[in-house]
C-alpha positions in Angstrom: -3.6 12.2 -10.0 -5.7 9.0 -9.1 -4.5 6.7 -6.9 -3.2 4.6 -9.2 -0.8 7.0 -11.3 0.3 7.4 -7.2 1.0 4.1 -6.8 3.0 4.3 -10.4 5.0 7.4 -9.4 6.3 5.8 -6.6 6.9 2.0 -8.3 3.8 0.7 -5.8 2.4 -2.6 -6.7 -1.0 -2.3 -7.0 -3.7 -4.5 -6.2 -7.7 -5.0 -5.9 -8.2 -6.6 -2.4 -6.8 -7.6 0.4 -6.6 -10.7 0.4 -4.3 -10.3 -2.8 -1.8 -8.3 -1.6 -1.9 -10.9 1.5 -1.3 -14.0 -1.2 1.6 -11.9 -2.7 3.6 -12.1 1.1 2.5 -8.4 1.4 2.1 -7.1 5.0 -1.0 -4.5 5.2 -0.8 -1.2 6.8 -3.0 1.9 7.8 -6.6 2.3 5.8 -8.0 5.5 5.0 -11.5 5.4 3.7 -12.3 9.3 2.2 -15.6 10.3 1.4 -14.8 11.2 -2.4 -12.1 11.1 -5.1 -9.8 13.8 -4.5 -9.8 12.9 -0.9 -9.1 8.6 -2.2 -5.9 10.4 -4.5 -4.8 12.4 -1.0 -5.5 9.7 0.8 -3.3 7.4 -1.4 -0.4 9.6 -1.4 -0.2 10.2 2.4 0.4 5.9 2.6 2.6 5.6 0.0 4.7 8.4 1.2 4.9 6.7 4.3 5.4 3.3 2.9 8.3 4.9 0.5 10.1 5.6 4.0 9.5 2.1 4.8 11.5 1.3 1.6 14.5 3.9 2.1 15.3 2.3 4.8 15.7 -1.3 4.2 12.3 -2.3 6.3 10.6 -3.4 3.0 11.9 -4.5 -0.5 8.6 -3.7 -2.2 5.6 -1.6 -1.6 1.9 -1.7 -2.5 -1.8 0.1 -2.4 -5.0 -1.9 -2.0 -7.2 0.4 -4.2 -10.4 -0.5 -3.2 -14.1 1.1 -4.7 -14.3 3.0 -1.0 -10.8 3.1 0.8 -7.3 2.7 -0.1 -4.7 0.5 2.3 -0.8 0.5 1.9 1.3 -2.8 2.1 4.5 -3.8 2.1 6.7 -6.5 1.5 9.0 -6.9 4.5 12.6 -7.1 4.1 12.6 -9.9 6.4 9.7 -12.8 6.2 7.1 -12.5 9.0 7.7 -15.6 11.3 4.7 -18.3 10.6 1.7 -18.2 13.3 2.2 -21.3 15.8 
């Protein structure tokens, strides 16, 4: 499976960069950057195991992977909004 039937599987938004998932209120997680494809689908599927936990739980409403050319991040959207930066 490639990262992005993953991210489909587990009902993962899906983005390019980022900086996009940042935009959508999407709070970024661990990065794994694997040296070839098989390792980028593993890769995918240890975060977004880890993020589907998140979910189960109540800590996020939504989940994502920032599929990148080189590395693969998770994100989440957190149940509760992040307070603002003073």
């Amino acid at each position: 499976m490639t990262p992005k039937e993953i991210a489909a599987q587990y009902d993962a938004k899906v983005f390019e960069t980022p900086e996009a998932a940042k935009v959508a209120g999407f709070v970024l997680t661990e990065t794994m950057a694997p040296r070839n494809v098989w390792n980028k689908a593993s890769a995918a599927q240890a975060i977004v195991t880890k993020l589907a936990d998140k979910r189960t739980t109540g800590e996020a409403t939504e989940i994502g992977l920032v599929i990148e050319p080189w590395s693969v991040t998770g994100c989440y959207l957190p149940a509760e909004p992040e307070p603002a930066a003073a």
